[in-house]
C-alpha positions in Angstrom: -28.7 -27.6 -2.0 -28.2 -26.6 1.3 -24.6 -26.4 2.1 -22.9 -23.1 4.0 -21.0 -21.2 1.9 -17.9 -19.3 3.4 -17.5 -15.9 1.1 -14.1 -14.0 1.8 -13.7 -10.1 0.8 -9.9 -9.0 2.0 -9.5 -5.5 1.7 -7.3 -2.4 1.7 -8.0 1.5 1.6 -11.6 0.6 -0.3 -14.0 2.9 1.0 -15.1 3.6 -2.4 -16.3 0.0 -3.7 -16.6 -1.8 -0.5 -20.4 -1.4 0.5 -21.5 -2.3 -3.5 -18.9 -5.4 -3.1 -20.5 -6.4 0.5 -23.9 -5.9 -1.0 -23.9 -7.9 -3.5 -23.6 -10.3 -1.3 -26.4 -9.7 0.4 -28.4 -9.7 -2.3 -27.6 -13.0 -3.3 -30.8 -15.5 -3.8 -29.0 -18.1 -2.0 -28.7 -17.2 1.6 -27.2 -19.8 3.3 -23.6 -17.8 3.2 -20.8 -16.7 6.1 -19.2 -13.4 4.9 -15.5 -13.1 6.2 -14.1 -9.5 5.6 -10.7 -9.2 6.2 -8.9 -5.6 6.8 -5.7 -5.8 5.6 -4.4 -2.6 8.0 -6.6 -0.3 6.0 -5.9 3.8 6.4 -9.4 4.8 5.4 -12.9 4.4 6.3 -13.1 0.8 4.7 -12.6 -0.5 7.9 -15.8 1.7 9.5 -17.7 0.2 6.3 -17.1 -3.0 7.5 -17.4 -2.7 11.1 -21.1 -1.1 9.6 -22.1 -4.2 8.0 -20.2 -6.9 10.6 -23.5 -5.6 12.7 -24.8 -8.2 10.4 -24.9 -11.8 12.0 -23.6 -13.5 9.1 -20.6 -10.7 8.6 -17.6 -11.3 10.2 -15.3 -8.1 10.4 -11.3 -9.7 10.7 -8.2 -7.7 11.3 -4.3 -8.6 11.4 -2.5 -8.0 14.8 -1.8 -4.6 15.3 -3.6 -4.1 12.4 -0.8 -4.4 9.6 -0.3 -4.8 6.1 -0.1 -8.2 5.2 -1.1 -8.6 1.6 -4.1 -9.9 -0.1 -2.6 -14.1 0.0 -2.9 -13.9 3.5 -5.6 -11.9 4.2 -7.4 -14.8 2.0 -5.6 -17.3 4.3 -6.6 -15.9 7.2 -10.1 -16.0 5.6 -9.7 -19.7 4.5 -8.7 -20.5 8.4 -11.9 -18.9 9.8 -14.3 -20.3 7.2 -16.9 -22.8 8.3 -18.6 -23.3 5.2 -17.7 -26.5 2.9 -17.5 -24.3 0.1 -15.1 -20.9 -0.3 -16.1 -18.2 -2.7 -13.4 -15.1 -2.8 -14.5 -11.4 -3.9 -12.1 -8.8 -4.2 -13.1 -5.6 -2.5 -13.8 -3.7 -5.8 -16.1 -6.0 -7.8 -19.1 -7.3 -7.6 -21.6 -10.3 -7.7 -24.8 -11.1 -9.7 -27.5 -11.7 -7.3 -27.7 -15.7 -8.6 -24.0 -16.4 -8.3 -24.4 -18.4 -5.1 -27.5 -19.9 -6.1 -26.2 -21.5 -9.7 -22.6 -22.5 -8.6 -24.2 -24.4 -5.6 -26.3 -26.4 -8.1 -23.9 -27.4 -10.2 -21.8 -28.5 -7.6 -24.5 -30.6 -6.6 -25.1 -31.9 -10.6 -21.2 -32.5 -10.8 -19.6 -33.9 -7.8 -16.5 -34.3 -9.2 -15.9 -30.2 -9.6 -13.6 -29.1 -6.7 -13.9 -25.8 -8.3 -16.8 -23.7 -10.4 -15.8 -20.9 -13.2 -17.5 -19.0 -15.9 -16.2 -15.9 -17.4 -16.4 -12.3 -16.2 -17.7 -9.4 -17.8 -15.2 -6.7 -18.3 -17.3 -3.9 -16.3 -16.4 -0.1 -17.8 -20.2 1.0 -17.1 -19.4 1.5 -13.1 -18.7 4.9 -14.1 -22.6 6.0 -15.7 -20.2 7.7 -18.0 -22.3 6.8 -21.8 -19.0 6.4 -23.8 -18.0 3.9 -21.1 -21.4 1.6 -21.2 -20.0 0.9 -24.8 -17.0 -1.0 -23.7 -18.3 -4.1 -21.3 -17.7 -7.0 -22.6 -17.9 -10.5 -21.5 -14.7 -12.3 -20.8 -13.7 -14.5 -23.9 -12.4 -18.0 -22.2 -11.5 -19.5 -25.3 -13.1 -23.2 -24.7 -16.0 -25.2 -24.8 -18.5 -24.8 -21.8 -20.8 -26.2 -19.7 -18.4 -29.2 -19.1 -16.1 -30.6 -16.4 -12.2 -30.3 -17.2 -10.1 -32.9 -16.0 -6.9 -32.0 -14.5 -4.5 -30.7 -16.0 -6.2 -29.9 -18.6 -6.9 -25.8 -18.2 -3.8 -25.2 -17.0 -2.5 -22.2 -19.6 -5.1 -23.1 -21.2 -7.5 -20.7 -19.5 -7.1 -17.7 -17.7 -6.6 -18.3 -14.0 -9.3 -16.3 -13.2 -7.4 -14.0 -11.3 -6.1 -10.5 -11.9 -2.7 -10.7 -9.7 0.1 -13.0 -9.7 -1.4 -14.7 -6.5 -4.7 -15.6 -7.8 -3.0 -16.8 -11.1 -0.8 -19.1 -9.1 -3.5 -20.3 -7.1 -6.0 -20.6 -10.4 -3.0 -22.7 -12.0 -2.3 -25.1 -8.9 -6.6 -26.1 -9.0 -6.1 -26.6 -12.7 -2.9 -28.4 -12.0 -4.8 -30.9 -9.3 -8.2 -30.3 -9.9 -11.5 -31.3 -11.9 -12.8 -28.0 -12.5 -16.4 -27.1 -14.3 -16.3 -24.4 -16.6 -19.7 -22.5 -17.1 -21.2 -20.4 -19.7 -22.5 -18.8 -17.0 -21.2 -14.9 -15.8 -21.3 -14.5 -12.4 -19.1 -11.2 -11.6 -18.3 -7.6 -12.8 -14.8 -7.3 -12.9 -14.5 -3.6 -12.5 -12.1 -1.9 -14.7 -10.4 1.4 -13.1 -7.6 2.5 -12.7 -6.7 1.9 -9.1 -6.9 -1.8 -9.4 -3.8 -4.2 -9.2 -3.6 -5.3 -12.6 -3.9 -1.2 -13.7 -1.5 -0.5 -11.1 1.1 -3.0 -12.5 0.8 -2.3 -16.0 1.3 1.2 -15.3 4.7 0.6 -14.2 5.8 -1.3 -16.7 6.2 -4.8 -14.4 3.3 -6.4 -16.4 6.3 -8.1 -18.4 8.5 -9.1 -15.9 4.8 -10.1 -13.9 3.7 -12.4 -16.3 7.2 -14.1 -17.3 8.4 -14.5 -13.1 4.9 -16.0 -13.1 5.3 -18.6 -16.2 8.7 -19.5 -14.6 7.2 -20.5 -11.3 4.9 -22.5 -13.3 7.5 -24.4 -14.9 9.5 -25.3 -11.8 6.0 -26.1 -10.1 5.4 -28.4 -12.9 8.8 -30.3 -12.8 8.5 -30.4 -8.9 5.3 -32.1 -9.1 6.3 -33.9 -12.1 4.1 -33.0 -14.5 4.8 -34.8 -17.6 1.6 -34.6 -19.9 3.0 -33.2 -22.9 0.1 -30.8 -23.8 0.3 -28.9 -20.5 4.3 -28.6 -21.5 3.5 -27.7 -25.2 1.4 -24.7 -23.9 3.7 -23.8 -21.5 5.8 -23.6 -24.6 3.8 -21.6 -26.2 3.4 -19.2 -24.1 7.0 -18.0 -23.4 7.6 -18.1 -27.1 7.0 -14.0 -27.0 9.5 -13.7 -24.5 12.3 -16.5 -26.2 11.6 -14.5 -29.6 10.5 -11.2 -28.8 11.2 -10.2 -32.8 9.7 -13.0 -34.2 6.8 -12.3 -31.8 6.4 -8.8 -33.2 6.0 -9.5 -36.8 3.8 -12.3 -36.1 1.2 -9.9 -34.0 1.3 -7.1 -36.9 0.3 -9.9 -39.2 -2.1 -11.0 -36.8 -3.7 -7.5 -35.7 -6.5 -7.2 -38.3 -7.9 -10.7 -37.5 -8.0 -10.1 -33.8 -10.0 -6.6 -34.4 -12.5 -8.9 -36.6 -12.5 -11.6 -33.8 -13.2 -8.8 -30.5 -15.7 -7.2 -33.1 -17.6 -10.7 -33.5 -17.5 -11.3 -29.9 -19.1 -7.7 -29.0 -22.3 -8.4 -31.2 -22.3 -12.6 -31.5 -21.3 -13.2 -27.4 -19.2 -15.6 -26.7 -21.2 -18.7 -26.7 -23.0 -18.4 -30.0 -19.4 -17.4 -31.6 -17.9 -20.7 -30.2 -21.0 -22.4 -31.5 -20.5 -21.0 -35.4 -16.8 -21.4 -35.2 -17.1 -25.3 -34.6 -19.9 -25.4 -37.0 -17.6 -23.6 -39.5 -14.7 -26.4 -38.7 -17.0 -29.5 -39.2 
């Protein structure tokens, strides 16, 4: 367990969560990490924050030519290019780690071979803010599926969210799941901080969220037929999931119908977490 991990952070305009991102890096237990941060033409002082911490042998402060815009893909790419470690680990500018992240993915890795990529789920971070009704609302990401056990491909793919909270890590989650073993831990390794300046906020404020999610289920079904993908459960789901948009009526009535059970099920996941609720459920179906 002694293998150089390459952590990437792109960022833009985040002077206010940058330094608590970049430390939690620092802070990890495992300390045989590269951090690549990658300015991605930032306006603000983010790009003095990370000029701060590139003092820092192990930081790396990156910038595009004449210090544009890019996007976050390739900022990341740029990232990947520069890595030297034989692991990557990406953290967007406004979350943060727990300090044994590093340390826990690295031995798994090390137990499973076969992973080419390590996941557990996130907890939904409100708290950030100190503010006591918002300490109430964390709550740890529900994945939906059995953990603590490798996934063969393509076996997550809509299966699980792509970890990601923009189109460009979904497609990226979805193409590892699509190719991929990937190990799927019990495990919570980040806080995915929930404000409203983030992408996923920004897009559901302008009503794209929609048109978002259906461009991206689209991709994936042309990405599937281009890489002939014929394993009929990956297609069923697929299936599934553009029901809503085939039968938006249909759709409608069935989530009225559905409403109360879903309260009950986010209820049970609040006080039961949700490992121990997987647990009952299967003990319930047996």
């Amino acid at each position: 367990m002694n293998e150089l991990v390459s952590v990437i952070i792109p960022f833009y305009n985040a002077e206010k969560f940058l330094g608590e991102a970049i430390q939690s890096v620092l802070d990890q237990t495992y300390d045989k990490w590269e951090l690549l941060l990658i300015d991605d033409g930032s306006t603000d002082s983010g790009t003095d924050i990370a000029l701060e911490y590139a003092r820092n042998e192990k930081i790396q402060y990156l910038d595009h030519p004449s210090h544009q815009n890019r996007g976050a893909c390739v900022s990341r790419n740029a990232g990947i290019f520069r890595a030297k470690g034989k692991y990557v680990a990406f953290l967007d500018s406004d979350d943060v780690w727990f300090p044994d992240k590093l340390r826990q993915q690295i031995d798994i890795f090390d137990r499973v071979p076969e992973a080419a990529m390590v996941c557990g789920p996130a907890l939904y971070w409100f708290s950030w803010t100190n503010r006591s009704t918002d300490r109430k609302l964390d709550i740890l990401q529900d994945l939906g599926i059995e953990s603590e056990r490798l996934y063969r491909a393509p076996t997550l793919l809509l299966r699980l969210d792509p970890l990601g909270k923009a189109d460009e890590d979904q497609a990226f989650g979805m193409k590892i799941f699509l190719k991929e073993s990937v190990f799927v831990s019990g495990n919570s390794w980040i806080k995915y901080r929930k404000h409203v300046d983030s992408s996923t906020s920004m897009v559901n404020r302008s009503g794209r969220d929609r048109e978002a999610h259906l461009f991206l289920l689209h991709w994936v079904e042309e990405f599937l037929d281009k890489n002939g993908a014929n394993d009929w459960e990956t297609r069923s789901a697929l299936q599934r999931v553009l029901w809503p948009y085939q039968h938006p009526f249909l759709y409608r009535i069935r989530e009225s119908m559905l409403a109360p059970l879903r309260l009950t099920k986010w209820a049970a996941l609040k006080i039961l977490g949700p490992d121990l609720y997987h647990h009952l459920r299967r003990k319930l179906r047996t």
